[in-house]
CHARMM internal coordinates of N, CA and C (Angstrom, degrees):
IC EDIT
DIST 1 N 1 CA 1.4513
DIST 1 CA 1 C 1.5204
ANGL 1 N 1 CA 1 C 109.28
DIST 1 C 2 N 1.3522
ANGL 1 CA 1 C 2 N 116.71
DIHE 1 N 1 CA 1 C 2 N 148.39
DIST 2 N 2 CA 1.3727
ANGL 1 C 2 N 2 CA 107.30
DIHE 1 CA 1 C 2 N 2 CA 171.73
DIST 2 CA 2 C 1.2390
ANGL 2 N 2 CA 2 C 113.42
DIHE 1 C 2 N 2 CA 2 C -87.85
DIST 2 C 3 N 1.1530
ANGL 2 CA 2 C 3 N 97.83
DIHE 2 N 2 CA 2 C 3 N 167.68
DIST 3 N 3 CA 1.8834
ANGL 2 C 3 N 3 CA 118.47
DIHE 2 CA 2 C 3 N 3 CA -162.80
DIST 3 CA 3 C 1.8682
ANGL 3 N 3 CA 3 C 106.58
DIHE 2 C 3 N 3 CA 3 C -80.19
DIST 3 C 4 N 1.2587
ANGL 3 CA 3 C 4 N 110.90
DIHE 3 N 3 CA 3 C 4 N 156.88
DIST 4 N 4 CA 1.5317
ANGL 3 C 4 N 4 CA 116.71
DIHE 3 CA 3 C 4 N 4 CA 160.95
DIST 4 CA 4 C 1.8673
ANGL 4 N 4 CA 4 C 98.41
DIHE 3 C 4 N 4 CA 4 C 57.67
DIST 4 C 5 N 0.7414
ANGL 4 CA 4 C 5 N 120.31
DIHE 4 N 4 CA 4 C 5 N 33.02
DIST 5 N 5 CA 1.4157
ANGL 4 C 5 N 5 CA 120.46
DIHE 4 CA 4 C 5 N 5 CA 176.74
DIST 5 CA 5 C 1.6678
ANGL 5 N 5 CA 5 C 121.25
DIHE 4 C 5 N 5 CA 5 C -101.74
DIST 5 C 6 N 1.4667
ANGL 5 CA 5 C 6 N 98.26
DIHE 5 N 5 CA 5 C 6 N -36.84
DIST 6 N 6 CA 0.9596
ANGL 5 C 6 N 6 CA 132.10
DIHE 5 CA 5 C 6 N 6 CA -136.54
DIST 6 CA 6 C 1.8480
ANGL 6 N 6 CA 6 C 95.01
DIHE 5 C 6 N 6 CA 6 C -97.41
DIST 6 C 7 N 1.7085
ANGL 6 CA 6 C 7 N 144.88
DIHE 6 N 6 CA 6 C 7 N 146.99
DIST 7 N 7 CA 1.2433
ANGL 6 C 7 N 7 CA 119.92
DIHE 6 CA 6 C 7 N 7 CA -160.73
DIST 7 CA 7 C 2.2205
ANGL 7 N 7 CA 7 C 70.64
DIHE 6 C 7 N 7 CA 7 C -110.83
DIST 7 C 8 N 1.2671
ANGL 7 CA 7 C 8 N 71.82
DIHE 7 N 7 CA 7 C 8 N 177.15
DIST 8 N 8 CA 1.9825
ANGL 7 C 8 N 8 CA 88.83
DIHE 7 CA 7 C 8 N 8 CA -163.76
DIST 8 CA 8 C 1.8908
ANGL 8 N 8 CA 8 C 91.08
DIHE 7 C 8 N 8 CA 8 C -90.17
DIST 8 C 9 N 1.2951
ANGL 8 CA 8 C 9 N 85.91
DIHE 8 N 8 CA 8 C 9 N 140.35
DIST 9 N 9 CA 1.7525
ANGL 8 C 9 N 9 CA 97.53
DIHE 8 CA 8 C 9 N 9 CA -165.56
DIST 9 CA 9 C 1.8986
ANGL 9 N 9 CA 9 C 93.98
DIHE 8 C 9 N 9 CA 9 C -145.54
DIST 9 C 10 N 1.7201
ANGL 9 CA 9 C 10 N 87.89
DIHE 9 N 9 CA 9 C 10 N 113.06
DIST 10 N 10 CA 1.4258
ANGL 9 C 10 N 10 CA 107.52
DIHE 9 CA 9 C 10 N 10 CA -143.14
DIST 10 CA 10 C 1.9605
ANGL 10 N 10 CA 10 C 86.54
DIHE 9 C 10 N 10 CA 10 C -142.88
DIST 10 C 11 N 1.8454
ANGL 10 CA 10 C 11 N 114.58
DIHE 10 N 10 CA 10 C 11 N -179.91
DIST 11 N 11 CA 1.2090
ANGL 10 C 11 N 11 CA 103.33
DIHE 10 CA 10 C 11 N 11 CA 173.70
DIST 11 CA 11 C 1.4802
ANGL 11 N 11 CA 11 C 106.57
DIHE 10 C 11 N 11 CA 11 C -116.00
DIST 11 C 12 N 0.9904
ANGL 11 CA 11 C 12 N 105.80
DIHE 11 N 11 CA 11 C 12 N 171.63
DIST 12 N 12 CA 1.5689
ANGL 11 C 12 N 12 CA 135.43
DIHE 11 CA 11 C 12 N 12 CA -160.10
DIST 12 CA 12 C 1.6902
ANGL 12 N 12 CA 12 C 113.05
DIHE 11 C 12 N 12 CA 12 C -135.96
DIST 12 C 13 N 1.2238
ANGL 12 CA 12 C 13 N 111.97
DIHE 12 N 12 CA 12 C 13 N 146.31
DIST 13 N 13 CA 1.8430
ANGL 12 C 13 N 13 CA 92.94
DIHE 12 CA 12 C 13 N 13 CA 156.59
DIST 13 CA 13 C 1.2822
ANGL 13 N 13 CA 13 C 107.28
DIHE 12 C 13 N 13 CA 13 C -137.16
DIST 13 C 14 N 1.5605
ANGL 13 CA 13 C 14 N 96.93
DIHE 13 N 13 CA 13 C 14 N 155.99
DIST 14 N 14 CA 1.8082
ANGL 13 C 14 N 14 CA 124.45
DIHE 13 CA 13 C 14 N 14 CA -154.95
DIST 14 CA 14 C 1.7567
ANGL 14 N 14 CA 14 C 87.90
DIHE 13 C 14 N 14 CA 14 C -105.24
DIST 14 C 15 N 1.1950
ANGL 14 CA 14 C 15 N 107.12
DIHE 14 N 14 CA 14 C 15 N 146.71
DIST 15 N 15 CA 0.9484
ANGL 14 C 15 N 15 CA 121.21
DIHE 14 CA 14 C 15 N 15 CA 172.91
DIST 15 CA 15 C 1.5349
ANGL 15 N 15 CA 15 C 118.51
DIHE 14 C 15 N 15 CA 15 C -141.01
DIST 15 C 16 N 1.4091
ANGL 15 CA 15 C 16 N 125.54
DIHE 15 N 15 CA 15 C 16 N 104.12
DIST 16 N 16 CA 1.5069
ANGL 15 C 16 N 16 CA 121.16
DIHE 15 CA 15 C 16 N 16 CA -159.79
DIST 16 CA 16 C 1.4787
ANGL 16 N 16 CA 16 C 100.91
DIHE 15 C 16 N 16 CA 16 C -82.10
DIST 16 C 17 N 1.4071
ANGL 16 CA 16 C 17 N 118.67
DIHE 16 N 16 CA 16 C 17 N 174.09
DIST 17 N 17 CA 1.5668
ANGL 16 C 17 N 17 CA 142.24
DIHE 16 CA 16 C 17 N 17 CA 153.76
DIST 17 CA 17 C 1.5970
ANGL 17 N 17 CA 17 C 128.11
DIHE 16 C 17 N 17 CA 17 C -25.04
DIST 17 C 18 N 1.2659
ANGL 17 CA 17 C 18 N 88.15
DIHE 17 N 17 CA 17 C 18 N -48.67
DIST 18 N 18 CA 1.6283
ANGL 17 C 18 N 18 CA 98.79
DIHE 17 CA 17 C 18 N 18 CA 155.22
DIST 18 CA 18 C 1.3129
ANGL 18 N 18 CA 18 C 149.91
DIHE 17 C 18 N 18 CA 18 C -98.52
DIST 18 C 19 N 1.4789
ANGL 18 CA 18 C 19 N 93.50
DIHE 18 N 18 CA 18 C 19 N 18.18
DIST 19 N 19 CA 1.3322
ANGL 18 C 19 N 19 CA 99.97
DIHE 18 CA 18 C 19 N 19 CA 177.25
DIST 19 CA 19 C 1.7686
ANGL 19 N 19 CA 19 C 132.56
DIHE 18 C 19 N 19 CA 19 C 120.46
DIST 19 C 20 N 1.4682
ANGL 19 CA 19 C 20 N 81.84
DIHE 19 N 19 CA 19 C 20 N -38.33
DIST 20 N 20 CA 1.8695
ANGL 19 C 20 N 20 CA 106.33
DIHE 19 CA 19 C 20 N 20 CA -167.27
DIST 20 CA 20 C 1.7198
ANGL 20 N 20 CA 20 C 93.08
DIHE 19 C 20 N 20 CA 20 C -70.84
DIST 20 C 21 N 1.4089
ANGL 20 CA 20 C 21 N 112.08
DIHE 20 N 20 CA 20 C 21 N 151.38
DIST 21 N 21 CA 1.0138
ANGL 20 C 21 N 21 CA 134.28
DIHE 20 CA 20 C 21 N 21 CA 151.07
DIST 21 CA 21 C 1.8874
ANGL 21 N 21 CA 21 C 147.30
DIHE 20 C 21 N 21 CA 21 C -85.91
DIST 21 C 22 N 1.0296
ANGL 21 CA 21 C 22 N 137.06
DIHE 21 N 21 CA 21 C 22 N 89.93
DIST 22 N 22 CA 1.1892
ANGL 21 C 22 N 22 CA 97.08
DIHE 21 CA 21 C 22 N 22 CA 177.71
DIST 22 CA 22 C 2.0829
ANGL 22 N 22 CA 22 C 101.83
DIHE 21 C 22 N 22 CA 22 C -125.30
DIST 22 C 23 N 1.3993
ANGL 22 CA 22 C 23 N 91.30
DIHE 22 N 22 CA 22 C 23 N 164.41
DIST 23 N 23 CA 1.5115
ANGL 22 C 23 N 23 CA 98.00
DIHE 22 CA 22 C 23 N 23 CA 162.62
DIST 23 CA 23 C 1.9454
ANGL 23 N 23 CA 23 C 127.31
DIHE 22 C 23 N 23 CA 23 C -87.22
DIST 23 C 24 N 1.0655
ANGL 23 CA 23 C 24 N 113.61
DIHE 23 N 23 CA 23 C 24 N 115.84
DIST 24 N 24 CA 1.7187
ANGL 23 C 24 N 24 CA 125.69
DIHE 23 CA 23 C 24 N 24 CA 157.95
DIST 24 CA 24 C 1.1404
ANGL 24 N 24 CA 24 C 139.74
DIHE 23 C 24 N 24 CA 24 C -96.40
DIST 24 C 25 N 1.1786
ANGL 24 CA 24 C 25 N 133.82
DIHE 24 N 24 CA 24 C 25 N 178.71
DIST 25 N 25 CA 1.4888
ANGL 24 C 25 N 25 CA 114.03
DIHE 24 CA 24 C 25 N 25 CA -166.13
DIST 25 CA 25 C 2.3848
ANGL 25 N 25 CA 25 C 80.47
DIHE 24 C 25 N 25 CA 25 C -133.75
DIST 25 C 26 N 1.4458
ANGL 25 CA 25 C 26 N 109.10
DIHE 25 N 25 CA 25 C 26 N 144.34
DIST 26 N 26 CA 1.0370
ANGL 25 C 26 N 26 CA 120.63
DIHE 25 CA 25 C 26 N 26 CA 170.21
DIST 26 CA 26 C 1.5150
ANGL 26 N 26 CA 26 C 120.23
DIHE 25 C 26 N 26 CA 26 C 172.90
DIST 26 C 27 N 1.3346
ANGL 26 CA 26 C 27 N 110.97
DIHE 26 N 26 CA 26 C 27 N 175.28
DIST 27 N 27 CA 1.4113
ANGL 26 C 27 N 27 CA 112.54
DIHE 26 CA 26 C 27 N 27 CA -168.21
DIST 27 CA 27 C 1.3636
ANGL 27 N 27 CA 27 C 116.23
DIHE 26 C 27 N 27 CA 27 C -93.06
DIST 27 C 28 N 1.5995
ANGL 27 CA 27 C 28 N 125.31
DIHE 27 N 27 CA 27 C 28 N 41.26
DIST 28 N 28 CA 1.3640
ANGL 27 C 28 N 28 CA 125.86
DIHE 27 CA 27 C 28 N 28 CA -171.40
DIST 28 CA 28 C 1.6911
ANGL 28 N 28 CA 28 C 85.62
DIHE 27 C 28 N 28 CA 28 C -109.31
DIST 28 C 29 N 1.1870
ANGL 28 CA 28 C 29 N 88.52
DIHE 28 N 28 CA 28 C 29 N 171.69
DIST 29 N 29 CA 1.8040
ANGL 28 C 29 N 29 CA 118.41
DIHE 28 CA 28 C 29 N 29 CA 158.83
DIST 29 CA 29 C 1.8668
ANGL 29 N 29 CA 29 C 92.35
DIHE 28 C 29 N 29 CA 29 C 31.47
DIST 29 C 30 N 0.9674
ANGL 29 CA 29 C 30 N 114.47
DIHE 29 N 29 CA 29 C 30 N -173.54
DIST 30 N 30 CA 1.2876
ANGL 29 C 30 N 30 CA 140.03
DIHE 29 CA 29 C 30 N 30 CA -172.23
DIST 30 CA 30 C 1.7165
ANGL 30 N 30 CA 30 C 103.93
DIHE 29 C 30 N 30 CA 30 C -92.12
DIST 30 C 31 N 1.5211
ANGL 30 CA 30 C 31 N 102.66
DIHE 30 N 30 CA 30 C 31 N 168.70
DIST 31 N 31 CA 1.8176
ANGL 30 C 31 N 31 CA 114.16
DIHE 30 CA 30 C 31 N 31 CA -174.20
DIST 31 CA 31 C 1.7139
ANGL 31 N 31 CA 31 C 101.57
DIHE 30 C 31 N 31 CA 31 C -62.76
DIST 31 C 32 N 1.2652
ANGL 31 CA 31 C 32 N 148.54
DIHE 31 N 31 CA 31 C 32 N 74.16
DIST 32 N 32 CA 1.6083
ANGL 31 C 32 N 32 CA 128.16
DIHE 31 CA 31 C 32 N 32 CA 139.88
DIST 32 CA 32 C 1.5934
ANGL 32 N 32 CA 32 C 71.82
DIHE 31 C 32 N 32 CA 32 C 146.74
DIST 32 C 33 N 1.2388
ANGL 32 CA 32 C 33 N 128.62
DIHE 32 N 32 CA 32 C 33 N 73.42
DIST 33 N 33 CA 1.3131
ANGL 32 C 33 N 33 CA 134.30
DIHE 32 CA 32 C 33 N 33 CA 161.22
DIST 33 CA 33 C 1.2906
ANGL 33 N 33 CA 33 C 109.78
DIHE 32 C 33 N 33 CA 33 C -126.23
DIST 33 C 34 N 1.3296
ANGL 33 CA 33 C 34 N 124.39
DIHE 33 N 33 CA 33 C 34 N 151.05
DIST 34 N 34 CA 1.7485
ANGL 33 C 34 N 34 CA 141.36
DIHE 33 CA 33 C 34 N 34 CA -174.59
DIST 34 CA 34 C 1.5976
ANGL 34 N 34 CA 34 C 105.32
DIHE 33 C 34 N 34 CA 34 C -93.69
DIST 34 C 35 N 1.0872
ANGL 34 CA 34 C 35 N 80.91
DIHE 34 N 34 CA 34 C 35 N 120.73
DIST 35 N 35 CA 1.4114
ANGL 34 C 35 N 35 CA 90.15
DIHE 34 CA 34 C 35 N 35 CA 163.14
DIST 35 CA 35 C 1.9383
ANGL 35 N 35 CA 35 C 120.71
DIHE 34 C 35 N 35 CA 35 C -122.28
DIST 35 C 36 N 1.2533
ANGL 35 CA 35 C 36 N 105.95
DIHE 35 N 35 CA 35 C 36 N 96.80
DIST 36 N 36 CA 1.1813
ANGL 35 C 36 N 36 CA 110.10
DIHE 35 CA 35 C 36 N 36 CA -164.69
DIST 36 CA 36 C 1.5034
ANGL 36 N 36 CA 36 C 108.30
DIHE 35 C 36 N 36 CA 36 C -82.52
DIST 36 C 37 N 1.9431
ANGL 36 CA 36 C 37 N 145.70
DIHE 36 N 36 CA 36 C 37 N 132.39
DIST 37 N 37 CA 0.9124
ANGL 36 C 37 N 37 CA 132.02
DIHE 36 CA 36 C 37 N 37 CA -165.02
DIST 37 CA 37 C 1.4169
ANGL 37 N 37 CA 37 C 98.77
DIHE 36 C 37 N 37 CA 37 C -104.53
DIST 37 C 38 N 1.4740
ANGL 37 CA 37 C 38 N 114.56
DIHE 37 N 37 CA 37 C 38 N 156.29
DIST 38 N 38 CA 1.2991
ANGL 37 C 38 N 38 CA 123.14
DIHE 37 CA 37 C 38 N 38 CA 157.06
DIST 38 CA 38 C 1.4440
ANGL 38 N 38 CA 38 C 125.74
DIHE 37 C 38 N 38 CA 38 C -81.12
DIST 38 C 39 N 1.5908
ANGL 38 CA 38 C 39 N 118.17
DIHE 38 N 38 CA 38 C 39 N -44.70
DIST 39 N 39 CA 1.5467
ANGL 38 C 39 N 39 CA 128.82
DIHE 38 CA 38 C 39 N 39 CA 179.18
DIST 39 CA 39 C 1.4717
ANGL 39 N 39 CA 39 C 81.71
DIHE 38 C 39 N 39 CA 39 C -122.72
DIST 39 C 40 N 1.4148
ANGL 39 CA 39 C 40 N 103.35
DIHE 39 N 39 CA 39 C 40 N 142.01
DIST 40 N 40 CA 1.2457
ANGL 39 C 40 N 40 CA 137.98
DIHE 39 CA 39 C 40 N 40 CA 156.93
DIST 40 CA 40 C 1.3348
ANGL 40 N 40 CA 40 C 137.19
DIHE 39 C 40 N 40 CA 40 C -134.44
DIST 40 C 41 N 1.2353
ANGL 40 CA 40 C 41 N 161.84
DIHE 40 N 40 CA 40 C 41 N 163.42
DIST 41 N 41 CA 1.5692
ANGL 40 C 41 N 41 CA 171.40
DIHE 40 CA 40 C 41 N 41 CA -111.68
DIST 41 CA 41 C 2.1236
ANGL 41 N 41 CA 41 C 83.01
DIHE 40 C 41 N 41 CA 41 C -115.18
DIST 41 C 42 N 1.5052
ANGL 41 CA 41 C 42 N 118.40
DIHE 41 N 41 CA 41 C 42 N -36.70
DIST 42 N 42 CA 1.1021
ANGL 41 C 42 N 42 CA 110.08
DIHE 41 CA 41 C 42 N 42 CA -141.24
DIST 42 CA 42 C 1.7552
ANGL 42 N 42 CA 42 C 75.25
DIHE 41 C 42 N 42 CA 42 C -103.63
DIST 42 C 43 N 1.1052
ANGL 42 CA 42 C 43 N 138.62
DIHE 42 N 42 CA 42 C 43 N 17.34
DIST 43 N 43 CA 1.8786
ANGL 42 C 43 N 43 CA 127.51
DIHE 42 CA 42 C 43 N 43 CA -174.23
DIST 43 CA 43 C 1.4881
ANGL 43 N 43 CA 43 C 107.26
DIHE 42 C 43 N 43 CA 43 C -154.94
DIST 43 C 44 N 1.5846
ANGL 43 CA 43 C 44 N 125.84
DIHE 43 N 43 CA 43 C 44 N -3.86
DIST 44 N 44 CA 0.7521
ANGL 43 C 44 N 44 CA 116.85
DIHE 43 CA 43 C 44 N 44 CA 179.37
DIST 44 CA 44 C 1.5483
ANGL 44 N 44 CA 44 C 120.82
DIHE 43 C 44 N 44 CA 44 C -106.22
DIST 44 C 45 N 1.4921
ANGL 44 CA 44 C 45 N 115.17
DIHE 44 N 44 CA 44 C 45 N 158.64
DIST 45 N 45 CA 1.5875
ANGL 44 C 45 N 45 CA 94.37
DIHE 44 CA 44 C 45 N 45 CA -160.11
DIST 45 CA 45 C 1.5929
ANGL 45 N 45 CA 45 C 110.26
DIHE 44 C 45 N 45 CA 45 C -90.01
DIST 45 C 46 N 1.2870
ANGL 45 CA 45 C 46 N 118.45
DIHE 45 N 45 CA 45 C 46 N 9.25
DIST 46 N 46 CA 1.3519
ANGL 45 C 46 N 46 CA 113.61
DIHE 45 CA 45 C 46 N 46 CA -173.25
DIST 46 CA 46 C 1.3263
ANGL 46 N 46 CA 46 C 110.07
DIHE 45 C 46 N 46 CA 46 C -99.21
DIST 46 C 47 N 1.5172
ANGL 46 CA 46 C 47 N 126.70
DIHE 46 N 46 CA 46 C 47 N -10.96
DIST 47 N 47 CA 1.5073
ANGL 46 C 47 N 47 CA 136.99
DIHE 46 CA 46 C 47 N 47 CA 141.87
DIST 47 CA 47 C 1.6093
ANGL 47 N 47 CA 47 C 117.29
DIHE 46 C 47 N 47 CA 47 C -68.16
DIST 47 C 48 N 1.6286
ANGL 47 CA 47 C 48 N 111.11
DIHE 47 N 47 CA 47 C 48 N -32.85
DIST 48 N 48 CA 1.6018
ANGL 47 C 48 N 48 CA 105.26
DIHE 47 CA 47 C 48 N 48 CA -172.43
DIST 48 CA 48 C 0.9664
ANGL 48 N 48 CA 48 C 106.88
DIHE 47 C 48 N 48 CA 48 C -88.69
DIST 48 C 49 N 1.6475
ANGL 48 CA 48 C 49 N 127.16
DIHE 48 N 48 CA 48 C 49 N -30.13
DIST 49 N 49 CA 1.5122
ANGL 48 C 49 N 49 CA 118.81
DIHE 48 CA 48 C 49 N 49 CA -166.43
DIST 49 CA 49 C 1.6125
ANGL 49 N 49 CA 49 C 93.25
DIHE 48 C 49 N 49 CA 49 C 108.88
DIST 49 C 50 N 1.0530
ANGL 49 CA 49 C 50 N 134.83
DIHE 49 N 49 CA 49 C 50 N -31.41
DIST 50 N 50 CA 1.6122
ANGL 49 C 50 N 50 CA 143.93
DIHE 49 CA 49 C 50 N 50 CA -176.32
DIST 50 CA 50 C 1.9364
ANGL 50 N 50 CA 50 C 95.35
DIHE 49 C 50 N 50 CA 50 C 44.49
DIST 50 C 51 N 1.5479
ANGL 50 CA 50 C 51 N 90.65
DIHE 50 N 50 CA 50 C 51 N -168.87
DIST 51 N 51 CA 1.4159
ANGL 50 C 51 N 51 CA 105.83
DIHE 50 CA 50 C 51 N 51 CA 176.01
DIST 51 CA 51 C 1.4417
ANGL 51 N 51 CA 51 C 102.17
DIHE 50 C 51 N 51 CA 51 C -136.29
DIST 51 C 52 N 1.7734
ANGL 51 CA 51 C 52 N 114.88
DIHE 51 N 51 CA 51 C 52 N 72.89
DIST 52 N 52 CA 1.5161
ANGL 51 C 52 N 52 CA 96.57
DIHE 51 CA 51 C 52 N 52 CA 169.57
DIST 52 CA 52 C 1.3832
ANGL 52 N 52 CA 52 C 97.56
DIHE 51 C 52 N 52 CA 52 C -99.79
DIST 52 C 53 N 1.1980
ANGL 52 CA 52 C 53 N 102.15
DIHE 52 N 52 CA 52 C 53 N 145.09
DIST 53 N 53 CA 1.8171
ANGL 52 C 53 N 53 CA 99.78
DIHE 52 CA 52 C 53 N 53 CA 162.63
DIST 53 CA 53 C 1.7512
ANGL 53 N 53 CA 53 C 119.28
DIHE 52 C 53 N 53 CA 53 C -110.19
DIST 53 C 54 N 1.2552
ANGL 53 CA 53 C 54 N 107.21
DIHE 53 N 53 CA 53 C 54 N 144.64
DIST 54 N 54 CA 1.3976
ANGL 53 C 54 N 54 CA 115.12
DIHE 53 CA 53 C 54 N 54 CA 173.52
DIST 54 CA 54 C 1.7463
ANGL 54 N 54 CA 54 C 125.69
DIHE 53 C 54 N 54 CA 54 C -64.56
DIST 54 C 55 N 1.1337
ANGL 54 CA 54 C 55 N 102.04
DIHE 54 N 54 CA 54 C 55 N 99.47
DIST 55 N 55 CA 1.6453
ANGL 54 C 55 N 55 CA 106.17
DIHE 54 CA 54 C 55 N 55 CA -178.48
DIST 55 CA 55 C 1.4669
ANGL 55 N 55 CA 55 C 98.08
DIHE 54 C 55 N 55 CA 55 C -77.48
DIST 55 C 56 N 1.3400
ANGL 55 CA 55 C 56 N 124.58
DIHE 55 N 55 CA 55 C 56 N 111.55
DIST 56 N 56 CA 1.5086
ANGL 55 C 56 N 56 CA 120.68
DIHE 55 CA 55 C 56 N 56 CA 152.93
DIST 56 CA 56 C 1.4855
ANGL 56 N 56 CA 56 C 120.48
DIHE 55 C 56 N 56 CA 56 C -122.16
DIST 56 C 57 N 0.9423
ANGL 56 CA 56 C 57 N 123.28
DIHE 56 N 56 CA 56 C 57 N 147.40
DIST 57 N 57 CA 2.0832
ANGL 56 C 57 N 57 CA 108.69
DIHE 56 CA 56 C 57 N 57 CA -174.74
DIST 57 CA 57 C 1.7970
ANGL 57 N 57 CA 57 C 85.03
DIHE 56 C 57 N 57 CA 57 C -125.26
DIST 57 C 58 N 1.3103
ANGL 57 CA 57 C 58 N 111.79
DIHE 57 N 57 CA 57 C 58 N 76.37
DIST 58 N 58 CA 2.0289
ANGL 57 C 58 N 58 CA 117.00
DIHE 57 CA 57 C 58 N 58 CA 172.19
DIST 58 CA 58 C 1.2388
ANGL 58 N 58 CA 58 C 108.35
DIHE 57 C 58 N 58 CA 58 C 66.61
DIST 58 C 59 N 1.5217
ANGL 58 CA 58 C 59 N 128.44
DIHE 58 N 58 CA 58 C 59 N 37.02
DIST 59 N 59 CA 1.5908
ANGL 58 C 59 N 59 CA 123.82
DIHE 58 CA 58 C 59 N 59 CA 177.95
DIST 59 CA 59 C 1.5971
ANGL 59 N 59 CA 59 C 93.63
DIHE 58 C 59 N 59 CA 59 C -114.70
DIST 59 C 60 N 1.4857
ANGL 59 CA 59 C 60 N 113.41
DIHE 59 N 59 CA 59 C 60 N -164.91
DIST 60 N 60 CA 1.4303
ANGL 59 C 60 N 60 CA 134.61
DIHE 59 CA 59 C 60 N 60 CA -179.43
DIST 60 CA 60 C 1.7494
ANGL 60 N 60 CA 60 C 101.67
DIHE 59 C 60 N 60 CA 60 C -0.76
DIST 60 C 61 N 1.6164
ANGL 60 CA 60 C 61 N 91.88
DIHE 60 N 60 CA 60 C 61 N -80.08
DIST 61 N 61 CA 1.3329
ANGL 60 C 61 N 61 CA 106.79
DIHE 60 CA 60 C 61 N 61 CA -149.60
DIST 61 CA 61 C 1.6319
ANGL 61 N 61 CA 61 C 101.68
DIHE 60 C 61 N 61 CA 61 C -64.22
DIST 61 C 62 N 1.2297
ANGL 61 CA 61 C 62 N 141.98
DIHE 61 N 61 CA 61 C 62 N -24.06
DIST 62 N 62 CA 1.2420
ANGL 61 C 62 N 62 CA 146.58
DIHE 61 CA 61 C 62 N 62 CA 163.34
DIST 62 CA 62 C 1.5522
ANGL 62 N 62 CA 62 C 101.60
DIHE 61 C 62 N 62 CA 62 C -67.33
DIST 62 C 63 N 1.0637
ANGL 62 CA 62 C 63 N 127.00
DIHE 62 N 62 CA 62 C 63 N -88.79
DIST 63 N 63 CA 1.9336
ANGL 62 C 63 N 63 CA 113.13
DIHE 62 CA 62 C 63 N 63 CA 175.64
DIST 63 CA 63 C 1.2852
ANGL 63 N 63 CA 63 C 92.41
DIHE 62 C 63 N 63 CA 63 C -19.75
DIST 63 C 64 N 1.5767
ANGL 63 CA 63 C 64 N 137.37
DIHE 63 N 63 CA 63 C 64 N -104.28
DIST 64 N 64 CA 1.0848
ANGL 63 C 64 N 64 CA 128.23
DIHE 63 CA 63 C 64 N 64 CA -176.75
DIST 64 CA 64 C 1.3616
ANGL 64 N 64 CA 64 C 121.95
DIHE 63 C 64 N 64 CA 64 C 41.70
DIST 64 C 65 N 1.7013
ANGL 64 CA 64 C 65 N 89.74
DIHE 64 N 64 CA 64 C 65 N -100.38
DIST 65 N 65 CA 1.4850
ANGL 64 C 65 N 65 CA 123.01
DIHE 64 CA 64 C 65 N 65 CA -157.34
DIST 65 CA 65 C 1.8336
ANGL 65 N 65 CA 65 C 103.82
DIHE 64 C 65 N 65 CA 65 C -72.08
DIST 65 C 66 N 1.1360
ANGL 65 CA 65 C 66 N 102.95
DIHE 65 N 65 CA 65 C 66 N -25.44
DIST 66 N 66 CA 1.9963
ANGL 65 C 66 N 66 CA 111.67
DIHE 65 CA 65 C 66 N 66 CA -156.18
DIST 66 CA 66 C 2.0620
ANGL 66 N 66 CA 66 C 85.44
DIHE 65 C 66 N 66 CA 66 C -78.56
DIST 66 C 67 N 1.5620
ANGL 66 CA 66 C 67 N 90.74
DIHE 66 N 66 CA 66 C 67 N -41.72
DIST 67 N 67 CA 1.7196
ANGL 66 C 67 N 67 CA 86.16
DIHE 66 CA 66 C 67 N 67 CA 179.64
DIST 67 CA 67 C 1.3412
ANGL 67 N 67 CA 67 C 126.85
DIHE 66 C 67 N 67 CA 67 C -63.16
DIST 67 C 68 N 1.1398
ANGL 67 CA 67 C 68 N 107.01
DIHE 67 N 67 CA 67 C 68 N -34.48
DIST 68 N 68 CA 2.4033
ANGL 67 C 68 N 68 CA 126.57
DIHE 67 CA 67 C 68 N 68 CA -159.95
DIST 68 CA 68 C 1.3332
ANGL 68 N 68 CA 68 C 84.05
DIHE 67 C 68 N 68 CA 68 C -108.23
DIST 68 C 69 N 1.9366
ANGL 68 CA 68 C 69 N 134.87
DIHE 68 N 68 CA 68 C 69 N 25.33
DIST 69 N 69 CA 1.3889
ANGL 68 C 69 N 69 CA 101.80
DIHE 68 CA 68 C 69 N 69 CA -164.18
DIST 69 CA 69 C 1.7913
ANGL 69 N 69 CA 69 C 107.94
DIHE 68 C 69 N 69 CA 69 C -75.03
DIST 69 C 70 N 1.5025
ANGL 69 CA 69 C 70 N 103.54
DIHE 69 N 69 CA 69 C 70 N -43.25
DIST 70 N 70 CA 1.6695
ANGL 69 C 70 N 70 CA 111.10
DIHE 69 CA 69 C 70 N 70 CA 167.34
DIST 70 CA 70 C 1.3904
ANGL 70 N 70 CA 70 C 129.63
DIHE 69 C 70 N 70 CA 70 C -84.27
DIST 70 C 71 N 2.0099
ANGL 70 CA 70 C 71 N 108.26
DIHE 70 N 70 CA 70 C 71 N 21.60
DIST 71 N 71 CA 1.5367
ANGL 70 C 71 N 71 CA 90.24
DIHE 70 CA 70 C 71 N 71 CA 173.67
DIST 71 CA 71 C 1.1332
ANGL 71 N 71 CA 71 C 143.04
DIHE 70 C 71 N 71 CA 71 C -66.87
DIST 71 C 72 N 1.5125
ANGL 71 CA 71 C 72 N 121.42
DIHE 71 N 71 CA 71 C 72 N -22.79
DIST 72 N 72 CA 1.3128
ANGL 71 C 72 N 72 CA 126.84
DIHE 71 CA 71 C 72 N 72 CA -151.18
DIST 72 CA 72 C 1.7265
ANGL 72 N 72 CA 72 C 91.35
DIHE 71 C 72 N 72 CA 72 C -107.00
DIST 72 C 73 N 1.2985
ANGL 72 CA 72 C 73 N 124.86
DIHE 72 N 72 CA 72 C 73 N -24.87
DIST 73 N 73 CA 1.7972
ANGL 72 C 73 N 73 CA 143.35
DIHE 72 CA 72 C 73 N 73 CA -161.74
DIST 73 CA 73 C 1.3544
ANGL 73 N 73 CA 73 C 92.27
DIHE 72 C 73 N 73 CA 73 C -65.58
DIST 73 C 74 N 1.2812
ANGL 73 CA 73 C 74 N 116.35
DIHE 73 N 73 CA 73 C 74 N 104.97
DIST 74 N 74 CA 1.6351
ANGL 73 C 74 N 74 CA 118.23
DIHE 73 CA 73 C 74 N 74 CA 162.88
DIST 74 CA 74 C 1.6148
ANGL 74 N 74 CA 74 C 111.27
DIHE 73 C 74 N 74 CA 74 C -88.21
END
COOR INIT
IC SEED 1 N 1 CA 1 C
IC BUILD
């Protein structure tokens, strides 16, 4: 491989939403720098499952459902 090409890939520590710490190794920030997250695996809802709910008043999501209501019902 050629030389000096390459960006310096060194460790860092992560610090999630809740608190926890851990150390990684990557090419951000400088050698023993924080990287504090805003969204993480542990706050975000597409890891938790979240609680959005579907507001519909008889649009999409009502057609939807009224159509597929017995598809899967053997």
């Amino acid at each position: 491989m050629k030389s000096n090409i390459h960006p310096d890939y060194h460790f860092v520590k992560v610090v999630m939403t809740d608190g926890t710490e851990y150390t990684t190794r990557t090419t951000w920030g400088k050698e023993g720098d924080t990287l504090a997250l805003d969204i993480d695996s542990t706050s975000h809802p597409a890891w938790t499952g979240g609680s959005q709910q579907l507001l519909d008043r008889g649009g999409r999501v009502s057609k939807f459902q009224k159509k597929f209501a017995g598809f899967l019902k053997a």
